[in-house]
PDB file of N, CA, C and O in Angstrom:
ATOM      1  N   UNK A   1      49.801 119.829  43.487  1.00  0.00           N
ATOM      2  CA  UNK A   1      50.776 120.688  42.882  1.00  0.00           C
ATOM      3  C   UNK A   1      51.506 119.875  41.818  1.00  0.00           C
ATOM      4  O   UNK A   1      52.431 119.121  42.120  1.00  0.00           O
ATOM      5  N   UNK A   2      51.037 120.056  40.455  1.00  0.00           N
ATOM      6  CA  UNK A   2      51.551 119.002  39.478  1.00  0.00           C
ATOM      7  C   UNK A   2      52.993 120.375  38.738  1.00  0.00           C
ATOM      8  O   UNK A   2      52.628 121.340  38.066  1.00  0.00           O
ATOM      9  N   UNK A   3      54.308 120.150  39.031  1.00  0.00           N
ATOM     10  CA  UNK A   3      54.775 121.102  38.172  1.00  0.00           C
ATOM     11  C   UNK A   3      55.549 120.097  37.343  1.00  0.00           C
ATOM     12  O   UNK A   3      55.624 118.934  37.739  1.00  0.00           O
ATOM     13  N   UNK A   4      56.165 120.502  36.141  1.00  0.00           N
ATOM     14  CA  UNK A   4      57.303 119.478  35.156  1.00  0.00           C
ATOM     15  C   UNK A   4      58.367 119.905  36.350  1.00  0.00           C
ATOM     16  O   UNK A   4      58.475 120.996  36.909  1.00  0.00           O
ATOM     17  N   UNK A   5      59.197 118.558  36.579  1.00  0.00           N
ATOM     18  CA  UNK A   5      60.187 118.439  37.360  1.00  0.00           C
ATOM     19  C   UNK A   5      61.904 118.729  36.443  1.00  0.00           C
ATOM     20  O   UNK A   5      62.190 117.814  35.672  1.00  0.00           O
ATOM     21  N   UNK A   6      62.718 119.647  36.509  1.00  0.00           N
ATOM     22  CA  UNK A   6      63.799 119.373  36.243  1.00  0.00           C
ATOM     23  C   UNK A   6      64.320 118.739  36.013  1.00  0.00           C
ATOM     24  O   UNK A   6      64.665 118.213  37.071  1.00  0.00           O
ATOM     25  N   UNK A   7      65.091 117.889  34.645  1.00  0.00           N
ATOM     26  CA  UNK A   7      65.636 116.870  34.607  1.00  0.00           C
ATOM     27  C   UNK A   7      67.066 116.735  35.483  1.00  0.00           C
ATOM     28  O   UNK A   7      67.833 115.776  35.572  1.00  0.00           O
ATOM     29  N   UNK A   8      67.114 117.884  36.007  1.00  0.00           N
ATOM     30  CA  UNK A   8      68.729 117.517  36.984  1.00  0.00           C
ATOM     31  C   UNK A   8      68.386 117.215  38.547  1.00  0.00           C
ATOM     32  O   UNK A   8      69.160 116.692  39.350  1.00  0.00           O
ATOM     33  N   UNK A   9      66.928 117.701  38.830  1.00  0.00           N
ATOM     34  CA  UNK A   9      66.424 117.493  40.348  1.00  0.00           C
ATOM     35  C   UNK A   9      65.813 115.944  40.261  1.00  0.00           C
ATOM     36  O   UNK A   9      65.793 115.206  41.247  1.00  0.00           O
ATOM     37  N   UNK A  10      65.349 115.577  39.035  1.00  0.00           N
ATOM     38  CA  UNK A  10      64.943 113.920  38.860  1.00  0.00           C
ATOM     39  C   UNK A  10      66.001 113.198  38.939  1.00  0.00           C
ATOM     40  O   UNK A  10      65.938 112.206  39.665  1.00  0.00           O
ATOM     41  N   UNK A  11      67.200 113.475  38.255  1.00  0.00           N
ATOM     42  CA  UNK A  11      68.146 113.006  38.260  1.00  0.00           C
ATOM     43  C   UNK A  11      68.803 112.319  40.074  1.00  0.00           C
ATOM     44  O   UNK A  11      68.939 111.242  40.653  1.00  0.00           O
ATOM     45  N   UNK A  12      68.941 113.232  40.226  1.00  0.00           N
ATOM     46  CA  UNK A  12      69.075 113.400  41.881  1.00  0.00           C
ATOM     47  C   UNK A  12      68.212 113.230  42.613  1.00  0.00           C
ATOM     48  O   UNK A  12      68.510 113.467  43.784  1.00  0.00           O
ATOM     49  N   UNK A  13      67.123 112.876  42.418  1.00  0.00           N
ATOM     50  CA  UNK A  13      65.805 112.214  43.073  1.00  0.00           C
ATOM     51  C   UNK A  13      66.362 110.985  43.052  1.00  0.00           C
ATOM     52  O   UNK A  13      66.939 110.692  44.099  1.00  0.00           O
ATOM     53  N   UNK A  14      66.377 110.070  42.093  1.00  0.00           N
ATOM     54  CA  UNK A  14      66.596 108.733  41.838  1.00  0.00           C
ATOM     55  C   UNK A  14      68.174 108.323  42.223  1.00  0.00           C
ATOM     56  O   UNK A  14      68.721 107.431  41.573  1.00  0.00           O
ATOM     57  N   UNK A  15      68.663 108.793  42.966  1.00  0.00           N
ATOM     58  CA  UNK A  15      70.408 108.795  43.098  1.00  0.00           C
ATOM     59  C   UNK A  15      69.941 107.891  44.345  1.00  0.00           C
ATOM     60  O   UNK A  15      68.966 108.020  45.085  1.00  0.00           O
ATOM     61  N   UNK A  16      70.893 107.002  44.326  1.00  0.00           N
ATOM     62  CA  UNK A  16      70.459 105.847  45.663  1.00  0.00           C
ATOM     63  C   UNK A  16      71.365 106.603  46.554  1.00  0.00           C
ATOM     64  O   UNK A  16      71.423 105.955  47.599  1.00  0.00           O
ATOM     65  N   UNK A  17      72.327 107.989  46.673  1.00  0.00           N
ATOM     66  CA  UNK A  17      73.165 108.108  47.535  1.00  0.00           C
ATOM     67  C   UNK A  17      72.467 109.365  48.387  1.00  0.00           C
ATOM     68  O   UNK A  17      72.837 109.935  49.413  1.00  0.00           O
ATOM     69  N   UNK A  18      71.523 109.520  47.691  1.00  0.00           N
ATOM     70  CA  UNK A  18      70.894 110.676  48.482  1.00  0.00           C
ATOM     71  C   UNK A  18      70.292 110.299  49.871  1.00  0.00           C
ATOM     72  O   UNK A  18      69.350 109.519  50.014  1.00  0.00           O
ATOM     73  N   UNK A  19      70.873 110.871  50.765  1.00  0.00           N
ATOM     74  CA  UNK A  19      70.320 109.894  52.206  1.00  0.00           C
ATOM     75  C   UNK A  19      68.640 109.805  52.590  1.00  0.00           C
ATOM     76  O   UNK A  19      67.820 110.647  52.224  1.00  0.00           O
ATOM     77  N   UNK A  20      68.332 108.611  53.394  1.00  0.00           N
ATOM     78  CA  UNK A  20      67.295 109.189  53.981  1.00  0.00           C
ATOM     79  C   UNK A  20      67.431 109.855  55.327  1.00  0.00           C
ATOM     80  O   UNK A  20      68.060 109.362  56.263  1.00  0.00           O
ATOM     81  N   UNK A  21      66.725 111.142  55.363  1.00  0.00           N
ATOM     82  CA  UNK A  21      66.623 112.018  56.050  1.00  0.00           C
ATOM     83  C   UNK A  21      65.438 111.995  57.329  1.00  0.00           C
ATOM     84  O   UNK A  21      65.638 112.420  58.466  1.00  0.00           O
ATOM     85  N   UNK A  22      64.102 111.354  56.793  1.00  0.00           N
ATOM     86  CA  UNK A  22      62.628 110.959  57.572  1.00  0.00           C
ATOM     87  C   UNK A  22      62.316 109.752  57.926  1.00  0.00           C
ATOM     88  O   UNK A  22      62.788 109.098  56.996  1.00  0.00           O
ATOM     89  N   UNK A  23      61.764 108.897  58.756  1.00  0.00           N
ATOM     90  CA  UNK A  23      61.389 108.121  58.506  1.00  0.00           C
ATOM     91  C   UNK A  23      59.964 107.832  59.215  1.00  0.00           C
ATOM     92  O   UNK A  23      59.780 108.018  60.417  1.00  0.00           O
ATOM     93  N   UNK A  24      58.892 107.311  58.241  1.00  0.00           N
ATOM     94  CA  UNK A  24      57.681 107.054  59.201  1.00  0.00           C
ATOM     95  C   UNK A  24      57.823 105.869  59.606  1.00  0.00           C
ATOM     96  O   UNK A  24      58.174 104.904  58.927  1.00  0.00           O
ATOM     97  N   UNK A  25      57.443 105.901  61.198  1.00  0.00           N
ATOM     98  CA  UNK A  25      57.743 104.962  62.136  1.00  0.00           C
ATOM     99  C   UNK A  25      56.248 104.120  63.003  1.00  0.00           C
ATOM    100  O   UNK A  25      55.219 104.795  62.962  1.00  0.00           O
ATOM    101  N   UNK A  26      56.181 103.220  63.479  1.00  0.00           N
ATOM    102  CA  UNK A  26      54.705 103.008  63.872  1.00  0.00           C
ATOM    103  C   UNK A  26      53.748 104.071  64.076  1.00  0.00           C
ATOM    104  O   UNK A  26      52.546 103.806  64.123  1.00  0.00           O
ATOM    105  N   UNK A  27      54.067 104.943  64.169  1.00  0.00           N
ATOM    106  CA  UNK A  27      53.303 105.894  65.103  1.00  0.00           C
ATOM    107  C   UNK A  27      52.886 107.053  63.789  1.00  0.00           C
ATOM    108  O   UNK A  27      52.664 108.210  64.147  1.00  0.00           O
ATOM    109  N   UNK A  28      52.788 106.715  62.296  1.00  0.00           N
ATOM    110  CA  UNK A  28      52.306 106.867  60.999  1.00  0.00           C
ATOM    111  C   UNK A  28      52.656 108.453  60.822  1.00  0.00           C
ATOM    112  O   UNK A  28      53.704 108.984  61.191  1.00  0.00           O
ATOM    113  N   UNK A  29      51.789 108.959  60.314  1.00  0.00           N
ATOM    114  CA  UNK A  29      52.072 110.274  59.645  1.00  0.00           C
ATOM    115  C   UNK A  29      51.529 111.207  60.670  1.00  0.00           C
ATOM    116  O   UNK A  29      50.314 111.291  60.851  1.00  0.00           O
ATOM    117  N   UNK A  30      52.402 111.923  61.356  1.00  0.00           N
ATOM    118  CA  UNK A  30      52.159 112.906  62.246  1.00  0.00           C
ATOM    119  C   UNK A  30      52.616 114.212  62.604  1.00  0.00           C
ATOM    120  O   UNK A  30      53.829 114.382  62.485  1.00  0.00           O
ATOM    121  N   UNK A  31      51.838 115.310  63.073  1.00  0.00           N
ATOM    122  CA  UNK A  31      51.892 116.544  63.063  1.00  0.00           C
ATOM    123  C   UNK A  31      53.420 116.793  63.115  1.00  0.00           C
ATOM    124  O   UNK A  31      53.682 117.638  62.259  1.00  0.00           O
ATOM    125  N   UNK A  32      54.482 116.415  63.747  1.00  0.00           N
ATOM    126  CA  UNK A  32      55.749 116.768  64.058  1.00  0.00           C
ATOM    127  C   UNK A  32      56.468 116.095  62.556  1.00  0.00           C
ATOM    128  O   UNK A  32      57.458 116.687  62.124  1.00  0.00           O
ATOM    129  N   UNK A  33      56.007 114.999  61.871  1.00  0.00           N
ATOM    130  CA  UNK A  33      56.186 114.575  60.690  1.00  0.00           C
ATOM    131  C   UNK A  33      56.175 115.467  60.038  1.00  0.00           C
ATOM    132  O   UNK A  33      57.212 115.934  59.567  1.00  0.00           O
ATOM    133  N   UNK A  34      55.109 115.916  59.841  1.00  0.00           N
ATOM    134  CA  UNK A  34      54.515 117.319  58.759  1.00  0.00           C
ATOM    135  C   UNK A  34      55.487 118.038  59.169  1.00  0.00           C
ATOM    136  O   UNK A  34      56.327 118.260  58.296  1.00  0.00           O
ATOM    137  N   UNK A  35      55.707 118.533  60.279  1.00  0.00           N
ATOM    138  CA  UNK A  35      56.932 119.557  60.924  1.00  0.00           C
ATOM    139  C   UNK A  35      57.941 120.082  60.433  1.00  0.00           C
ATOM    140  O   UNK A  35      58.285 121.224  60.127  1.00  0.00           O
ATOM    141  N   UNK A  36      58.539 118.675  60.387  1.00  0.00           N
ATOM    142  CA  UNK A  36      59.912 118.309  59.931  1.00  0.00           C
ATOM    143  C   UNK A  36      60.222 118.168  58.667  1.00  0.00           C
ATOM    144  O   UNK A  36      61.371 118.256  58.234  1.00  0.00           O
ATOM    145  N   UNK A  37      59.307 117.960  58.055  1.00  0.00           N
ATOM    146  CA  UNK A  37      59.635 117.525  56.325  1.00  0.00           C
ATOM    147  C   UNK A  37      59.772 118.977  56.068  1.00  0.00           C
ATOM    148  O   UNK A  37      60.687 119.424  55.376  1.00  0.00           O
ATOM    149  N   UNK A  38      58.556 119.965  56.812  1.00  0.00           N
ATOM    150  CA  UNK A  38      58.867 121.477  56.346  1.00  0.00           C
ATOM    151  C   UNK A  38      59.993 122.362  56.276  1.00  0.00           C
ATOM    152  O   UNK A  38      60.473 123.174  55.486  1.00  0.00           O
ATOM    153  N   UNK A  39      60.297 121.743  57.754  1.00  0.00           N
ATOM    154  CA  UNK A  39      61.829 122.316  57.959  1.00  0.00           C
ATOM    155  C   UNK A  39      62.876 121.903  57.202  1.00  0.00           C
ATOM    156  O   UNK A  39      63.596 122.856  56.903  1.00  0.00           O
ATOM    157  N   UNK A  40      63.292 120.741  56.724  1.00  0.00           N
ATOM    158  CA  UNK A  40      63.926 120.476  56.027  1.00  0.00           C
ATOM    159  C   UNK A  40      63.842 120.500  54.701  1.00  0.00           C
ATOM    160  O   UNK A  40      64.815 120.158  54.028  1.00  0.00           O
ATOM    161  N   UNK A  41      62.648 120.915  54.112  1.00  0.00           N
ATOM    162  CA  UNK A  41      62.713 121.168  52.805  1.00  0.00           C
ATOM    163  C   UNK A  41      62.874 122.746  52.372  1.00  0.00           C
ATOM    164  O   UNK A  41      63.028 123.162  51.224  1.00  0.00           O
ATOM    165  N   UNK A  42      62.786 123.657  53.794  1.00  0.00           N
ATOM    166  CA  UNK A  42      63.080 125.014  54.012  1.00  0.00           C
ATOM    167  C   UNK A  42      64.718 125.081  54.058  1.00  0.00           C
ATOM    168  O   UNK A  42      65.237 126.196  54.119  1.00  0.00           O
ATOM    169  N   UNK A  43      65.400 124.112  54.035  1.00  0.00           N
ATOM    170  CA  UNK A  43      67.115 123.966  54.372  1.00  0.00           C
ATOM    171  C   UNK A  43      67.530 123.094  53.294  1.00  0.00           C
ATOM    172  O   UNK A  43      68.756 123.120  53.398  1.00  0.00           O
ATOM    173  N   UNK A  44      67.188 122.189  52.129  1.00  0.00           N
ATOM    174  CA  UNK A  44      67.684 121.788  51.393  1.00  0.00           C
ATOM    175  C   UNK A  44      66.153 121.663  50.314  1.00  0.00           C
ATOM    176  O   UNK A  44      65.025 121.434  50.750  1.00  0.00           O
ATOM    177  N   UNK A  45      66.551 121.902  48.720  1.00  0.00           N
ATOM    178  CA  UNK A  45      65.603 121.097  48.101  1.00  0.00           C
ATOM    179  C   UNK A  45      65.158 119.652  47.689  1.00  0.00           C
ATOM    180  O   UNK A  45      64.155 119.467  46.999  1.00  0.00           O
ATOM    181  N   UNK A  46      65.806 118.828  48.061  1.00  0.00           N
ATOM    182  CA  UNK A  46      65.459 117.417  48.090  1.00  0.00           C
ATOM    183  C   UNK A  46      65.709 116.790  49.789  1.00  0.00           C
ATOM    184  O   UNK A  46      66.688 116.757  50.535  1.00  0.00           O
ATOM    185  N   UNK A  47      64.363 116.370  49.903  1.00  0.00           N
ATOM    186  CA  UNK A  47      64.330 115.501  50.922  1.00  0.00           C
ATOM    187  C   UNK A  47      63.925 113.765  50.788  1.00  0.00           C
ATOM    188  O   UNK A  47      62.798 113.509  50.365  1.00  0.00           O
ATOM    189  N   UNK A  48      64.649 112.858  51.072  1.00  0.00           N
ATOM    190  CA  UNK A  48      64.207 111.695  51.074  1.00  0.00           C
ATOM    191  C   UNK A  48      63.444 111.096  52.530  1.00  0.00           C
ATOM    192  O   UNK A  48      63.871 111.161  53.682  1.00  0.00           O
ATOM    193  N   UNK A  49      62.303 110.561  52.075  1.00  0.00           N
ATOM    194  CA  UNK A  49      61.637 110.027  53.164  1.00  0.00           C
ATOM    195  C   UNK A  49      61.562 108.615  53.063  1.00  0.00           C
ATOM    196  O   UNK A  49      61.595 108.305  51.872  1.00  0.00           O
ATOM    197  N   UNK A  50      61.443 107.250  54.090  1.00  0.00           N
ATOM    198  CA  UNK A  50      61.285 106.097  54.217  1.00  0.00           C
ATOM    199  C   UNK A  50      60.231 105.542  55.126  1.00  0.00           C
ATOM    200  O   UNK A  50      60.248 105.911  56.300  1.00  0.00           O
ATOM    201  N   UNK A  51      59.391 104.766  54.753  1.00  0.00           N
ATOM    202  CA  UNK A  51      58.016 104.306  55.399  1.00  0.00           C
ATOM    203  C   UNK A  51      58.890 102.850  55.792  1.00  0.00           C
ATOM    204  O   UNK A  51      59.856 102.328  55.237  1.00  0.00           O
ATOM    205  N   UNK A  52      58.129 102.473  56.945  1.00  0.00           N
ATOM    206  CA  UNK A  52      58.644 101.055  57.283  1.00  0.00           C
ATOM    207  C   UNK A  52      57.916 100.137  56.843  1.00  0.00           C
ATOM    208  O   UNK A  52      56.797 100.366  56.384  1.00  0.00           O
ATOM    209  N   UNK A  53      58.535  98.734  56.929  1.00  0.00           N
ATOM    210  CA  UNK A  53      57.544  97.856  55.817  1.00  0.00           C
ATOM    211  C   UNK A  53      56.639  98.032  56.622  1.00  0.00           C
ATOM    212  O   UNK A  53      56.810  98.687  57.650  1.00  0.00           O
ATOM    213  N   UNK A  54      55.360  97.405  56.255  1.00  0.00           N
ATOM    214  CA  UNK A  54      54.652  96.965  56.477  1.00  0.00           C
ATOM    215  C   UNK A  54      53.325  97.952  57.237  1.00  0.00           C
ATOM    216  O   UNK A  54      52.288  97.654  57.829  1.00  0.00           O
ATOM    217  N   UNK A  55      54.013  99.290  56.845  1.00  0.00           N
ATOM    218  CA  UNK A  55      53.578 100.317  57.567  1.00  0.00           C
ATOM    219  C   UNK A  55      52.127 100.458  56.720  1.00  0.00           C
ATOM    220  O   UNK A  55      50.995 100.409  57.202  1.00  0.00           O
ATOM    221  N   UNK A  56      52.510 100.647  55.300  1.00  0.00           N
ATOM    222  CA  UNK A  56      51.289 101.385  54.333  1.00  0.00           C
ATOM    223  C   UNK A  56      51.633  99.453  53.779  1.00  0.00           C
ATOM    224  O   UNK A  56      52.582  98.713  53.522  1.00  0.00           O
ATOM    225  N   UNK A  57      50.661  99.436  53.827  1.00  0.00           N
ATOM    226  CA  UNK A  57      50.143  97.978  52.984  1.00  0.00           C
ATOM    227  C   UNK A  57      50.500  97.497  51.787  1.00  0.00           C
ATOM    228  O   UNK A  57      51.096  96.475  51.446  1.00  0.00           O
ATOM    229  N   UNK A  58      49.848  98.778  50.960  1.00  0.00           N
ATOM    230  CA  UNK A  58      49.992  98.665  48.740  1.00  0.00           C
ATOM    231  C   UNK A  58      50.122 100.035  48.622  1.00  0.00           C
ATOM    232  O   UNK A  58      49.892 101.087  49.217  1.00  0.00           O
ATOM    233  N   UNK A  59      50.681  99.490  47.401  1.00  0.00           N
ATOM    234  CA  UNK A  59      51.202 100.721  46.504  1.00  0.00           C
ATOM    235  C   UNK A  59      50.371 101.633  46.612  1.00  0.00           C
ATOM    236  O   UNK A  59      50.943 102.595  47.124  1.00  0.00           O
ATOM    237  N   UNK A  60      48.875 101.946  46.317  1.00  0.00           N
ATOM    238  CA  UNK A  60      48.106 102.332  46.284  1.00  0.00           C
ATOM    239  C   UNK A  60      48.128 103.385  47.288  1.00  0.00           C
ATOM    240  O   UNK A  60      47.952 104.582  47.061  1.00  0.00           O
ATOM    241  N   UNK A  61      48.387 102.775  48.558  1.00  0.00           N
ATOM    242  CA  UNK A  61      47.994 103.084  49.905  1.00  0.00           C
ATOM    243  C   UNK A  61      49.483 104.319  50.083  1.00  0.00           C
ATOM    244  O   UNK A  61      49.365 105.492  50.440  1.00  0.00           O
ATOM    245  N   UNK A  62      50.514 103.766  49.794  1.00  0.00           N
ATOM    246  CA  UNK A  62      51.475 104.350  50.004  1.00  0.00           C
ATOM    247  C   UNK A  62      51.867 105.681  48.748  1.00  0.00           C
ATOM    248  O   UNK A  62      52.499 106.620  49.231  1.00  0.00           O
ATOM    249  N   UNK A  63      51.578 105.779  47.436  1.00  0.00           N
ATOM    250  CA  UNK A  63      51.255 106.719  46.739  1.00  0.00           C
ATOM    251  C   UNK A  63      50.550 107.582  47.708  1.00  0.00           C
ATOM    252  O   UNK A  63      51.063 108.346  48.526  1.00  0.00           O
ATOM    253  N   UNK A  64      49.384 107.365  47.512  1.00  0.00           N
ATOM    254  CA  UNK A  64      48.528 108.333  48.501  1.00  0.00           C
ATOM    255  C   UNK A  64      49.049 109.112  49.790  1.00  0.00           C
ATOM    256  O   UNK A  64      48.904 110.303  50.068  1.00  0.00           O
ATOM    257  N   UNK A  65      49.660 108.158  50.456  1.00  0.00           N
ATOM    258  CA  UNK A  65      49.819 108.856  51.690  1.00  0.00           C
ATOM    259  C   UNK A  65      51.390 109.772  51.150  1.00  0.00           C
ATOM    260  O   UNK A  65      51.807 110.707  51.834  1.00  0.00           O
ATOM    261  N   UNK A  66      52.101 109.329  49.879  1.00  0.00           N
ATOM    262  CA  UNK A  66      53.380 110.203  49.685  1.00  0.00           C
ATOM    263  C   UNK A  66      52.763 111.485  49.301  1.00  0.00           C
ATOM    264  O   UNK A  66      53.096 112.508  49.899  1.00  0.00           O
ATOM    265  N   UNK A  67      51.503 111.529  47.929  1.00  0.00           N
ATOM    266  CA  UNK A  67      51.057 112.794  47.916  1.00  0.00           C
ATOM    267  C   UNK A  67      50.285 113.456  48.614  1.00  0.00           C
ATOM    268  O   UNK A  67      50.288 114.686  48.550  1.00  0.00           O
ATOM    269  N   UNK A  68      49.844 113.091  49.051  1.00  0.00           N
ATOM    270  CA  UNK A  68      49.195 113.654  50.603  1.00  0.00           C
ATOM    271  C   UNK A  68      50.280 114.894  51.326  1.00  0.00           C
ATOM    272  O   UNK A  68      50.201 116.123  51.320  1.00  0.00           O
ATOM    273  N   UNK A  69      51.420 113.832  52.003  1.00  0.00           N
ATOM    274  CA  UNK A  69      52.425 114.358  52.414  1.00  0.00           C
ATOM    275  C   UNK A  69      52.931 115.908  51.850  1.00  0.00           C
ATOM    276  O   UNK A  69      52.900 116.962  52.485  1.00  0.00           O
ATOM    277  N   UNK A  70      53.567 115.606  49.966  1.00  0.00           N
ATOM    278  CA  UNK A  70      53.537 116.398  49.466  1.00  0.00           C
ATOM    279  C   UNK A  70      52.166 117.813  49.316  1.00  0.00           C
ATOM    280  O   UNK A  70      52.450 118.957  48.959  1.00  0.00           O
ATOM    281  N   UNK A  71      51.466 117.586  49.496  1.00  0.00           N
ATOM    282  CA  UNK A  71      50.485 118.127  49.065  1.00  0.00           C
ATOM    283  C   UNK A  71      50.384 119.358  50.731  1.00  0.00           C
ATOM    284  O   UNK A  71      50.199 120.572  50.823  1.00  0.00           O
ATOM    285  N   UNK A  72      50.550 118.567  51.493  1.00  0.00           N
ATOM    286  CA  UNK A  72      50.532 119.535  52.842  1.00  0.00           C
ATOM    287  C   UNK A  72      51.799 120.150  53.251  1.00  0.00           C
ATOM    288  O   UNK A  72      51.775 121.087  54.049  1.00  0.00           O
ATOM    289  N   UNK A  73      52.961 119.681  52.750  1.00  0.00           N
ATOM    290  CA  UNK A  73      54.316 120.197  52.647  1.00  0.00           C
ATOM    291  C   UNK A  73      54.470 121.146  51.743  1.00  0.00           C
ATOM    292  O   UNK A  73      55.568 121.694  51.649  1.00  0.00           O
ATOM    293  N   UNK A  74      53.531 121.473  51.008  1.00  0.00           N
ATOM    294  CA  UNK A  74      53.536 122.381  49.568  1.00  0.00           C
ATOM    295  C   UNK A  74      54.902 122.040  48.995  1.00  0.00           C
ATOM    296  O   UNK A  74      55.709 122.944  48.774  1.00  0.00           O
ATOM    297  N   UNK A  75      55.187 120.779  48.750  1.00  0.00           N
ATOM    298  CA  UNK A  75      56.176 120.494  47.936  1.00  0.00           C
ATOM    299  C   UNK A  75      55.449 119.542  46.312  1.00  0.00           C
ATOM    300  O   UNK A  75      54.331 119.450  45.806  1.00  0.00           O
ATOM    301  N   UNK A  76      56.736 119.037  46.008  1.00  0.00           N
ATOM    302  CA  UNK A  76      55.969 117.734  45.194  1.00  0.00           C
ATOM    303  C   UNK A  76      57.036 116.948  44.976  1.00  0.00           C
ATOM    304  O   UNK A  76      58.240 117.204  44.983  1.00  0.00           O
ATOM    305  N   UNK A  77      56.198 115.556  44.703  1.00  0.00           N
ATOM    306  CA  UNK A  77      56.765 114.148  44.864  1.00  0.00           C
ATOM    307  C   UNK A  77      57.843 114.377  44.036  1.00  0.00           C
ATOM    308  O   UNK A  77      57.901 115.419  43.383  1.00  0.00           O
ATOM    309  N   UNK A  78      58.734 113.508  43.979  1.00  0.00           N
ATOM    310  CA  UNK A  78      59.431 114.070  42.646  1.00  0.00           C
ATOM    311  C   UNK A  78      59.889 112.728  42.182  1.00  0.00           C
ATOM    312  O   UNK A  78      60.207 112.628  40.997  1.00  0.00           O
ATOM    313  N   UNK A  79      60.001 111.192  43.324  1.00  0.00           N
ATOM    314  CA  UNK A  79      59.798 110.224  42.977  1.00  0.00           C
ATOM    315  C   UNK A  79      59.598 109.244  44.286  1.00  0.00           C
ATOM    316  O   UNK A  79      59.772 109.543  45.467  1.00  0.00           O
ATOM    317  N   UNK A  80      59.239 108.162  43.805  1.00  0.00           N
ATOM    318  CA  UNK A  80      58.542 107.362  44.790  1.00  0.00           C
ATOM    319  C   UNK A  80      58.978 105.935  44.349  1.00  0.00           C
ATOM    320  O   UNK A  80      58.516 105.632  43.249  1.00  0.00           O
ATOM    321  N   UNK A  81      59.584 105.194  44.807  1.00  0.00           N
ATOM    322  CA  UNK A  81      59.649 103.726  44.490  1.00  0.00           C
ATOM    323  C   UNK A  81      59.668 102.577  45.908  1.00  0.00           C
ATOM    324  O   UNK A  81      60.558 102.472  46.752  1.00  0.00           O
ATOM    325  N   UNK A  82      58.733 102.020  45.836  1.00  0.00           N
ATOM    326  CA  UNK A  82      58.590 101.349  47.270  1.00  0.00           C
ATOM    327  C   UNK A  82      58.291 101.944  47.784  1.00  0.00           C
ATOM    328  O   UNK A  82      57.382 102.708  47.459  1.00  0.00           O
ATOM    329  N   UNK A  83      59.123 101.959  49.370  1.00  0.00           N
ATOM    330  CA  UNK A  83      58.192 102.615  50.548  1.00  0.00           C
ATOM    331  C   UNK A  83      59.471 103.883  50.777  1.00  0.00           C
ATOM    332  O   UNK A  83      59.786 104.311  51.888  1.00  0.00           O
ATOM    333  N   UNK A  84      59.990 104.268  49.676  1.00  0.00           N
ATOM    334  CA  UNK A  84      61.030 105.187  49.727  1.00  0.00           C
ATOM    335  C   UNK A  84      60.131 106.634  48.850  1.00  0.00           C
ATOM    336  O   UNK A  84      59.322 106.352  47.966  1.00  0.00           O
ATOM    337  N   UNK A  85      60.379 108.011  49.197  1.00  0.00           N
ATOM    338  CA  UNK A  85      59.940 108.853  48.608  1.00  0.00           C
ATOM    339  C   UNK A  85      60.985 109.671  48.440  1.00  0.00           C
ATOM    340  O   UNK A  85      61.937 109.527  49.207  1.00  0.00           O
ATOM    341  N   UNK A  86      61.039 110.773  47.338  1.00  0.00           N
ATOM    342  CA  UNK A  86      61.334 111.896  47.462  1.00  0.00           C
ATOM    343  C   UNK A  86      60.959 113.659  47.269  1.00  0.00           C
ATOM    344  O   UNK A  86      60.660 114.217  46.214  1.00  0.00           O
ATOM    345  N   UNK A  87      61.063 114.175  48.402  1.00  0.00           N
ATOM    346  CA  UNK A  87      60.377 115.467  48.044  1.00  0.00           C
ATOM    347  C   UNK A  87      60.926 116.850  47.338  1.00  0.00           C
ATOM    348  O   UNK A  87      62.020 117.193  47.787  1.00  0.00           O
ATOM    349  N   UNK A  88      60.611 117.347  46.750  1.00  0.00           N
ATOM    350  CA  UNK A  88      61.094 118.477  46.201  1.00  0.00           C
ATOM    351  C   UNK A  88      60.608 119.649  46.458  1.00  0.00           C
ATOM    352  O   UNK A  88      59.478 119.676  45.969  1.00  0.00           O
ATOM    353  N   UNK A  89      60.875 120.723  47.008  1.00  0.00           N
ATOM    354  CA  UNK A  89      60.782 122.008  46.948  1.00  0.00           C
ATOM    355  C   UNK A  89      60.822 123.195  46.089  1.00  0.00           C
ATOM    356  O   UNK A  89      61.746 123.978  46.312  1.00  0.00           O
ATOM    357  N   UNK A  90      60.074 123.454  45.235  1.00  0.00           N
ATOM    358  CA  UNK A  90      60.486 124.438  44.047  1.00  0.00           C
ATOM    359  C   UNK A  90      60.884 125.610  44.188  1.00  0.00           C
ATOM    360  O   UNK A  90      61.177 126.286  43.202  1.00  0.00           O
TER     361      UNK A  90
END
């Protein structure tokens, strides 16, 4: 789901005060994961998510698994830096 993002929802993507709300925990990306990101992106349009180190390896690895995420959340990324994401709901 590639849409042009709002420059006021990017804005607020990248806001370091926006909390994190998710976090993937050893136990990686899972059905109640998927769950929850739904629900909460059904109750607010920005959700921030946090991977633990060492969880996703490389960048590479961790892109992927953010659009992934997005992609089954029917949301989209809206930014990603490190092992920090954020999702958007249109």
């Amino acid at each position: 789901m590639s849409r042009q993002i709002p420059k006021g929802i990017a804005k607020q993507a990248k806001d370091a005060s926006l909390p994190v709300t998710i976090r993937i925990g050893k136990g990686g990306v899972t059905e109640q994961l998927l769950v929850e990101l739904a629900e909460q992106l059904a109750k607010r349009n920005l959700v921030k998510l946090k991977a633990n180190r060492g969880l996703l390896s490389n960048s590479t690895e961790r892109l992927d698994c953010f659009e992934r995420l997005a992609k089954e959340s029917d949301s989209i990324l809206a930014h990603s830096i490190g092992n920090v994401a954020v999702f958007w709901k249109p």
